[in-house]
Every structure is written in structure tokens, then in C-alpha cells.
KEVOVO-601779 format. One record per residue: x, z, y of N, C-alpha, C, O in turn; residue in three letters. Coordinates in steps of 0.1 Angstrom, whole numbers, plus 5000, padded with zeros to 4 digits. Each point is the difference from the previous one (the first is absolute). Example, Ala and Ser with C-alpha at 12.3 -4.5 7.8 and 13.67 -1.06 7.14 Angstrom:
REM KEVOVO-601779
513250784943499150005012500950005012501050075000ALA/498649865011500950005011499250085011500550015011SER/
This chain:
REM KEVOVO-601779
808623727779498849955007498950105000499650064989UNK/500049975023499050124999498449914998499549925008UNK/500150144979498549954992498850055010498849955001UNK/501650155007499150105005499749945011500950005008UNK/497449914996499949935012498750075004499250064992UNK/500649945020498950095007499249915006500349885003UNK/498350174997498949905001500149885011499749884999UNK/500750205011500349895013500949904993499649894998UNK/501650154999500449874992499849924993500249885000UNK/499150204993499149884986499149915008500049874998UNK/499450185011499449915014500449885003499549894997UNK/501850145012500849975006500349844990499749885002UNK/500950194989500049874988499249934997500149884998UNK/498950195001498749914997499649865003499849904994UNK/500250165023500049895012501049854998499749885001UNK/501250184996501249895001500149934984500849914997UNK/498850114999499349944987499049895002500149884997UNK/498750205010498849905004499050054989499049954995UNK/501750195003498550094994499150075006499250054992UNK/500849975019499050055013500449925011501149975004UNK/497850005001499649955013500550145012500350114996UNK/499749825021500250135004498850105004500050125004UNK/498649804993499050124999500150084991499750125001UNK/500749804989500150094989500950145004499550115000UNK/502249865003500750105006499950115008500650105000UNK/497949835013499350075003499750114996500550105003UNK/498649874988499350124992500650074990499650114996UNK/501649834998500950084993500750115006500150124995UNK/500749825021500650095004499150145006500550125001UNK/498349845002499050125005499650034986499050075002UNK/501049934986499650094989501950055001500050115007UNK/500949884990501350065002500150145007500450114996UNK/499149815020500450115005498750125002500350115003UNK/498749864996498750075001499350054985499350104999UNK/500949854994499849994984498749975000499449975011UNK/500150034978498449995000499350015006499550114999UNK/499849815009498650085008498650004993499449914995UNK/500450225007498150044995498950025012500050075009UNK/498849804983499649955010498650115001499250015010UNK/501050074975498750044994499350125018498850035004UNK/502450005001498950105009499749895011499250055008UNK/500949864994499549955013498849934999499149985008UNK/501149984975498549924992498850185004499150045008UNK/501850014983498650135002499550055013499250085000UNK/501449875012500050065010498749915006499150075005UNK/500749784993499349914999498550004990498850005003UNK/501850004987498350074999499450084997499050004994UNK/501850155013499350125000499549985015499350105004UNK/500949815004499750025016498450004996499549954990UNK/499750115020498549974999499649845005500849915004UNK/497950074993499649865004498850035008499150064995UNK/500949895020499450005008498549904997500149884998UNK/499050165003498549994994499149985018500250085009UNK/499249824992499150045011498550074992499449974989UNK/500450125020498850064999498749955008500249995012UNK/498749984984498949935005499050144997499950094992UNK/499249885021498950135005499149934987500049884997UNK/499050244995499849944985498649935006499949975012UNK/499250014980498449925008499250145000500450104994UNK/498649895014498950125002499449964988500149884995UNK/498950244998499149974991498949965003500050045012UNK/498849914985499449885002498750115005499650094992UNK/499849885019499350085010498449944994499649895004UNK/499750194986498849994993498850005014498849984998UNK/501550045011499150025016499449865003498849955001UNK/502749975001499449865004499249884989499950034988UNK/499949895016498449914991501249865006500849985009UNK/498949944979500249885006498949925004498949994996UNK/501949975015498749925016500049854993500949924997UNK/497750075003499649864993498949925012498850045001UNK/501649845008499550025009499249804998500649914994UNK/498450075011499349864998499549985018499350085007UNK/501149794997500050045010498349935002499350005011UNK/500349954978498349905006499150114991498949974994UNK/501550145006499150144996499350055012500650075008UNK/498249884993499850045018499550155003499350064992UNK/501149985016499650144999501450094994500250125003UNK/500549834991500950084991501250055009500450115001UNK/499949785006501650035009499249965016498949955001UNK/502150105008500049955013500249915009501049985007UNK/497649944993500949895010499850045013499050045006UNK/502349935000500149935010500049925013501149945002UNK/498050045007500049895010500950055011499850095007UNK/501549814992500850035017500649855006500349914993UNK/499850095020500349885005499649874997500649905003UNK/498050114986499749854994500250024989499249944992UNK/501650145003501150014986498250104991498950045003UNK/501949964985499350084990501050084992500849934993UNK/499350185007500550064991500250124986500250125002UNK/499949844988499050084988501350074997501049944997UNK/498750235002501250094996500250014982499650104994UNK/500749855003500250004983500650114998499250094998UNK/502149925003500650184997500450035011500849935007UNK/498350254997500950015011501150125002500250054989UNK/500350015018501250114999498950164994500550115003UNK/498849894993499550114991500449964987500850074994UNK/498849825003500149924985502050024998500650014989UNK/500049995023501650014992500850085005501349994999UNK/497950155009500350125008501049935010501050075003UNK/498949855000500549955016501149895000500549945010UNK/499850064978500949934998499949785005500949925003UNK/497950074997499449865001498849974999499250084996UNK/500349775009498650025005500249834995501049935000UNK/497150014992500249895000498549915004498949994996UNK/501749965013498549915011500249924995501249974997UNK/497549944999499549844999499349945011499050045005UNK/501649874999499849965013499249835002500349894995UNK/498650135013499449865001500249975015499550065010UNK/501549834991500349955015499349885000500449934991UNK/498550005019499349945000501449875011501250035002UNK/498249855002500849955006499550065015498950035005UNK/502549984999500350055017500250174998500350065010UNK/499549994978499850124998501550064999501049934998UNK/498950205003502050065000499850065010499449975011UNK/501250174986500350125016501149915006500349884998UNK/500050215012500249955012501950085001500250084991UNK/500749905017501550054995500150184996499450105004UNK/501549884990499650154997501650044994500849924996UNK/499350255005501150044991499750084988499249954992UNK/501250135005500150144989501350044995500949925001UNK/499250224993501350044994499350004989500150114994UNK/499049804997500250024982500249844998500049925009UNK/500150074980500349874999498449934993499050054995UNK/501449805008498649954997500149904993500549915007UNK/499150034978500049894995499049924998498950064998UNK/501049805003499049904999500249944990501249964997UNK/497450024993500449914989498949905004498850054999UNK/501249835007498949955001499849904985501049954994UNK/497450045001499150004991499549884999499949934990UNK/499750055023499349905005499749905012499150065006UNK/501049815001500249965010501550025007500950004991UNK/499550015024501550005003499450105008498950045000UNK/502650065013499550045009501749965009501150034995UNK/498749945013501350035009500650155005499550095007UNK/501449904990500950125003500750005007500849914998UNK/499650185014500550035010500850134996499550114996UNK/502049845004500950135000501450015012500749905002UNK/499550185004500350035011500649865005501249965001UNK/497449985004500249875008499849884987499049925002UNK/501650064988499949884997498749994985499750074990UNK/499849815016498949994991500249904986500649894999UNK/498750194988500349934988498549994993499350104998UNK/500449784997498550024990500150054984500849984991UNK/498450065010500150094987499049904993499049965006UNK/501449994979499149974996499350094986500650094995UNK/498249865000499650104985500949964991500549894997UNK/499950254998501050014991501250075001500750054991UNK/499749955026501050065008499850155003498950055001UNK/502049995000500350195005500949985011501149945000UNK/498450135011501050045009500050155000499050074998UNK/502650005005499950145006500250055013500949935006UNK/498750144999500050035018500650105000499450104998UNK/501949895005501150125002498750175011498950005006UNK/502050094992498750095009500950005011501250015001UNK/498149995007500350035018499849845004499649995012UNK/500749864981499949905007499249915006499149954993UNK/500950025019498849935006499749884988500749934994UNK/497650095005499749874991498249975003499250075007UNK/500749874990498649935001499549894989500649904996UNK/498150145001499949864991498549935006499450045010UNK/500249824981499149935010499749874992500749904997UNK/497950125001499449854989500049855006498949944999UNK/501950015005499949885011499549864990500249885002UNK/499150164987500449904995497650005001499450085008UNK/500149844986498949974996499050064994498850005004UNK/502050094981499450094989500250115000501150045002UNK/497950034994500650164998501250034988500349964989UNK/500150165021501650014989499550144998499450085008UNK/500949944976500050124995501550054994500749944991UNK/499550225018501550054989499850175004499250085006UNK/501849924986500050174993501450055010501249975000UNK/498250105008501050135008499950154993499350094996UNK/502449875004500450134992501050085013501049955005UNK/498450184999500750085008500750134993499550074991UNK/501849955013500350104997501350105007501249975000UNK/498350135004499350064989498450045011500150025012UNK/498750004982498749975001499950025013501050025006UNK/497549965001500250095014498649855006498850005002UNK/502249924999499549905003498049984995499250005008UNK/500549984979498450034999499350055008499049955004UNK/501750225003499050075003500349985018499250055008UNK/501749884995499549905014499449925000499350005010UNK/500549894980498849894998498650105002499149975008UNK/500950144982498550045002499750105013498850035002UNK/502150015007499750085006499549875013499150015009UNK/501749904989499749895011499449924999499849935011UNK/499750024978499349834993498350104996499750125000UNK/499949774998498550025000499249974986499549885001UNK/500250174987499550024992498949875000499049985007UNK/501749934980498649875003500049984979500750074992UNK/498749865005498949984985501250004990500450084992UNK/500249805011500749934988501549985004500550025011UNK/500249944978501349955004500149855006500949934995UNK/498550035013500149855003498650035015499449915005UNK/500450204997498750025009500649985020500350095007UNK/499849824995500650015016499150155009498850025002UNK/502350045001499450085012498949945007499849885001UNK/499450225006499349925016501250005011500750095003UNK/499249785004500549955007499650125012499050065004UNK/502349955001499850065017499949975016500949925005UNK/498550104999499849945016501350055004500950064994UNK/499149915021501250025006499850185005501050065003UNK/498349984997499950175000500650024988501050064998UNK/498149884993500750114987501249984994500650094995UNK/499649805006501549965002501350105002500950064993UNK/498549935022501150125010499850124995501050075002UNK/498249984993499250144993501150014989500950095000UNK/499149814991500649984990501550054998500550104994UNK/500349795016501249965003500750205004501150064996UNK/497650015016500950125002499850094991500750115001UNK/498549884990499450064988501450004988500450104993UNK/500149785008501649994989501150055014500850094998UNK/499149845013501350055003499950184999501050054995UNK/498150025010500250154994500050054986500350114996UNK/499549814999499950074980501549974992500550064991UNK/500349795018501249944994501150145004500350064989UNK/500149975018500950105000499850104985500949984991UNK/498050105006499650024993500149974982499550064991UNK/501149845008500049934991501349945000500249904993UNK/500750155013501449945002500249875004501149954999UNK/497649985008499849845007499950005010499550085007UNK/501549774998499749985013500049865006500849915000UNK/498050105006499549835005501349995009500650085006UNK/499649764993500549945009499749855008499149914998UNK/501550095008499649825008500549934994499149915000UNK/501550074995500949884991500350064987500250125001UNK/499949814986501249994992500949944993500950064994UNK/
């Protein structure tokens, strides 16, 4: 009887015993015929690979030039108000205060008070403060009440408008800035934050009216008939 049995056989027997499963045989017959496998280079190959890192632009260092803008808006004399269309409006920070980046108006809309349809390419946010104002966004109207923020995409027709009783007060945030220095180049310098403009006749009116339609291009605005 030959003693001398070769691995595959020892296998082979194994099986038929019910000492290996055939996964097991599996893997016996590929160590047989392949012998050992070493896994060690494909591990090292793995974590010698580099590791991809995102890189972020670092922060600028902190620009000793600018002041922080501390602004009170019932400081009379201190900031700019405003009189346009009925409206009042007091420039709290304007695009000097954040090198152009944003501009922040406090706004007193009396009832009936609110420009008239309009566009722009910056965007414009309302936090109203105080009272409601109706909002008109391309066509459909929603009331804003105190406590609410709306944002006004830039380019879209919108309008707003105090329909209600009481004066509404809220904070317009433009950006990025621009907006302030059409209020002043076109509104009319009056006392307080709460001071109504003088009322205009029908001359000054029309004076008025071609007075913004030449200044809005200017300012990336543009009146329209509806919004």
C-alpha cells in the first residue's frame, strides 16, 4: 500500500469524510495549486497611496483701517434721513461702512405709503419691525407681518405698500450696497426718522417722477407699471 498521499488527496478525502465543507475545498484547492498568497504588498500599496485633502483660501488678516459702525437711528443729526414717496428713510450702515458689500435702511412707511413697481439686480431683504406692509411679488400679493422677513430675489418685479391703518416700520437690507446712495441722490433730506416729507403738487410730482426715472438706470433700477 503506498503511505505516500499528496495534498490534493488528503483533500479529496477530507471531503468525503465530512471534514471540509466544499468552501472549504475551495480554498484548499487554490492554496494547492497557487500556494500561499501574500497580501502584505497590496496592504502597503493602500496605505502608502496619498490622501487627498481639500484645500481652503486661508482668512485675510484683520484690516486695522475699518471702525466698527455703531448706528442709533433717533440720534438726530447723526444719520440721514430720508423723505421719498411719503416714505422716510434713515441710512444706518451704508456701502462705505462694508466697502460695498451691503447697505442697511430703516424704513418708516406711513399708511398708503410704499414705492411704486420696481426691479433691481441686488437682492433685497425686509424684516418688518413693526405694523404689516403688503407685498407684491411678481404679481401675487402676500402681507407681511412684524416679526416676518421676506427676500426679493434681484432682477424680480416687486412692490411693497402699507394698506393697512398704522405705520409699519422694517429694516432693508440690500446687497450688495448701491441702493442708499439712490435714496439720497433722489429723496429729500427731512429731521427725524419718523419726519414725513413735504407733500408735492402735481408739478412737483412729475418733476419728481422724471427725476428717478433718469437716476434708476444708474443704480441698476428700473421702474415699472406693474409688479
Amino acid at each position: 500500500m503506498n503511505t505516500k498521499i499528496n495534498r490534493r488527496e488528503m483533500t479529496t478525502f477530507a471531503i468525503a469524510a465530512g471534514v471540509l465543507s466544499t468552501s472549504q475545498f475551495g480554498r484548499a484547492s487554490a492554496l494547492f495549486i497557487f500556494g500561499p498568497q501574500d497580501h502584505t504588498d497590496e496592504t502597503s500599496r493602500r496605505t502608502n497611496m496619498p490622501e487627498t485633502k481639500t484645500q481652503y483660501p486661508p482668512i485675510p488678516p484683520d484690516d486695522l483701517n475699518r471702525t466698527l459702525t455703531f448706528a442709533n437711528p433717533y440720534h438726530e443729526g447723526k444719520l440721514p434721513h430720508i423723505g421719498l414717496v411719503g416714505d422716510t428713510y434713515t441710512i444706518t450702515v451704508n456701502g462705505d461702512d462694508t466697502e460695498g458689500r451691503f447697505c442697511v435702511i430703516d424704513m418708516h412707511i406711513p399708511p398708503s405709503g410704499g414705492p411704486g413697481p420696481h426691479r433691481h439686480d441686488f437682492e433685497e431683504t425686509f424684516i418688518v419691525l413693526d405694523g404689516e406692509i403688503q407685498a407684491t411679488f411678481r404679481g401675487k400679493k402676500s402681507v407681511v407681518h412684524a416679526g416676518e422677513t421676506i427676500n426679493i430675489p434681484a432682477n424680480a418685479p416687486h412692490q411693497f405698500h402699507n394698506a393697512s391703518t398704522e405705520p409699519a416700520r422694517l429694516i432693508c437690507i440690500c446687497s450688495p450696497a448701491g441702493q442708499e446712495k439712490f435714496f439720497l441722490e433722489v429723496g429729500v433730506p427731512v429731521a427725524t426718522r419718523t419726519t414725513a416729507p413735504p407733500k408735492l403738487d402735481d408739478k412737483e410730482m412729475g418733476a419728481f417722477l422724471e427725476k428717478a426715472k433718469a437716476l434708476a438706470p444708474k443704480y441698476h433700477t428700473e421702474l415699472l407699471k406693474e409688479a
